[in-house]
N, C-alpha and C positions, 0 to 999 in steps of 0.2 A: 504494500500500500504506500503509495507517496506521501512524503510527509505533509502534515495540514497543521498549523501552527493552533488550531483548534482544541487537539487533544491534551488533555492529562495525562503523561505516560512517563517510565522507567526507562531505566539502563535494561533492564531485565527484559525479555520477550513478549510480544503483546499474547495478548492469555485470552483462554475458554473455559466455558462449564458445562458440565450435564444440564439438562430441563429440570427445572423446579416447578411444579405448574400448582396451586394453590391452598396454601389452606390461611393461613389467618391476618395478621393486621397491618395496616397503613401506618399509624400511630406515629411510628417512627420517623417516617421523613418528609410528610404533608406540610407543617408550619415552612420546612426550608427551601423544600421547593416547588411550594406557589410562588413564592418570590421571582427568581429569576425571568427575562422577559427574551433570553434570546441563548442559542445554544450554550455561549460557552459560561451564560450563567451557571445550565444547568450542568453540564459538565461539571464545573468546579464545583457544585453543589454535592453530585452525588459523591463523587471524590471525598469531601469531608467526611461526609456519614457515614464511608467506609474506613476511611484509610486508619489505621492499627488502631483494629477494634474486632472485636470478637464476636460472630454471630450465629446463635442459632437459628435453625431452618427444619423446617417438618410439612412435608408433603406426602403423592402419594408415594413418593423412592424412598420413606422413611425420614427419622433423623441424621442430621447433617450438622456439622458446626462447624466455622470456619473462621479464621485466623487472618486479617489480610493487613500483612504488613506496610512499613511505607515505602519499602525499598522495592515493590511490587512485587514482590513473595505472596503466595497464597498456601496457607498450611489449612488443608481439608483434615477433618474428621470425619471418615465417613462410617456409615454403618457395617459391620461385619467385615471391615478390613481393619488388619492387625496394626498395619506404618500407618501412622500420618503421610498424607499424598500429597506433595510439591507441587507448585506449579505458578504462573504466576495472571496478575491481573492486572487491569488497565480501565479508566473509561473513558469513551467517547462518544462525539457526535453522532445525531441518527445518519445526516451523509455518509461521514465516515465510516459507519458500520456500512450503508449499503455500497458503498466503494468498494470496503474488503470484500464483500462477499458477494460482487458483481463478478459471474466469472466471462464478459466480455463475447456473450453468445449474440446479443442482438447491438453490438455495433461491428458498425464497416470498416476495415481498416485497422480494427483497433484490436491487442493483445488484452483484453480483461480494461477494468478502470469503467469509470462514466462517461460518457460523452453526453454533449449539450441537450439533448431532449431527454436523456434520464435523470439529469437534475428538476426538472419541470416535475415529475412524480417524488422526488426526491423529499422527506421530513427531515425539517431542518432546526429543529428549533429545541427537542429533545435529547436528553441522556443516555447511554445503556453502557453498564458493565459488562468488560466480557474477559473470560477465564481459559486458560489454555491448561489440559495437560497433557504428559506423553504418552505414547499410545501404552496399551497395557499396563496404565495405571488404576485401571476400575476393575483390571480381570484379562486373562490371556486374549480374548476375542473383543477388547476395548482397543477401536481404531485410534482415538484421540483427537484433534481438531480444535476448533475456534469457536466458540458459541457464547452469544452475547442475549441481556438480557434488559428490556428497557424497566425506568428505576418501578414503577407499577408492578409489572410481573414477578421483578425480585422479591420488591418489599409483599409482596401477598403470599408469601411464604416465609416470613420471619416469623419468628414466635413472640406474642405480644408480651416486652420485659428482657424479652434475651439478646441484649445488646450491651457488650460490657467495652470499657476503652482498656487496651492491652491487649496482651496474647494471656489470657485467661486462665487459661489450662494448660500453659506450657509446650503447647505444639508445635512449634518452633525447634524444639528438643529430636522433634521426629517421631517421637512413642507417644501414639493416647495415652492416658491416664488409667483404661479399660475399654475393653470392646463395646466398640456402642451399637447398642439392638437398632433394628432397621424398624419394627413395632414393637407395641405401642410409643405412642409420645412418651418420652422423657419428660417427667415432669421437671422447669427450672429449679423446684424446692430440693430436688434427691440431690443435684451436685452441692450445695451448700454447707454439706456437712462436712465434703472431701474440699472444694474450695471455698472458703468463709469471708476470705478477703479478696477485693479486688488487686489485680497489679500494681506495682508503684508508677510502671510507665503512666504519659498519658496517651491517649490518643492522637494520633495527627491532625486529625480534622476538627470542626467545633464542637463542644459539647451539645449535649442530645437535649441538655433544659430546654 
């Protein structure tokens, strides 16, 4: 992808994730970003509300927790795998995402990219994360790839409270703490008594108040 001075992005490689498709709340990042009025507001909006902070996720792939550093490291917890899963993350414009993932069938001339009439269909104005990791890191028949998620679809899989600033659980180490079950939900309360206190880091991005 060409560079767009647009994006929020790492040293680290631009990043994908599995489908999260829904279960519960907004809560999280509705006051910050109705504000912004043009892409890179929201860029930079959702960039805060993730960047090295700790989030829980529960859909129907089960529970998930995830770790996203600032250095654009992404430490998965995923369910019924043993390692914490590397990999890393990035956000950008809606453009942008349909740039990268334009693979250059319906223009003339052209090797992949947009040309001037797919900017005309083009949303310009919104955010998505998107997470990469290496193939065979979900499982031997996990191709891997680039998959991006606008901030709606994410946040409607967040678990309402499960947002903590830090790497929470020490995932960054590489080892869960224990094997996290894929069902039922995890309730927030059960880690409390293994983690009682929050990290001393803080977050990169704005507080969640």
């Amino acid at each position: 992808m060409r560079e767009i001075k647009i994006h929020t992005e790492f040293t680290a490689p631009k990043a994908m994730r599995r489908g999260r498709i829904g279960s519960v709340a907004l809560a999280l990042c509705c006051a910050t970003l109705a504000a912004p009025v043009n892409a890179q507001g929201a860029v930079d909006a959702l960039f805060e509300l993730l960047c090295g902070r700790t989030v829980h996720f529960y859909d129907i792939g089960g529970n998930q927790i995830e770790y996203t550093a600032g250095d654009g490291t992404a430490y998965l917890w995923f369910n019924g795998i043993e390692d914490v899963i590397v990999g890393t993350w990035g956000v950008y414009s809606d453009a942008e995402v349909a740039e990268r993932n334009n693979d250059g069938s319906g223009d003339i001339g052209r090797d992949g990219g947009l040309d001037s009439s797919d900017l005309f269909e083009t949303p310009t104005f919104g955010a998505q994360v998107c997470y990469e990791y290496a193939p065979g890191a979900f499982g031997p028949l996990d191709p891997g790839g680039f998959h991006c998620f606008t901030e709606q679809r994410l946040f409607e899989t967040v678990v309402q409270g499960g947002v903590f600033p830090g790497d929470r659980y020490g995932l960054a180490d590489g080892e869960p703490p224990f094997l996290l079950p894929e069902h039922p939900f995890v309730e927030l309360e059960s880690f409390d008594a293994d983690f009682p206190q929050l990290p001393p880091e803080p977050a990169c991005g704005v507080p969640l108040s």
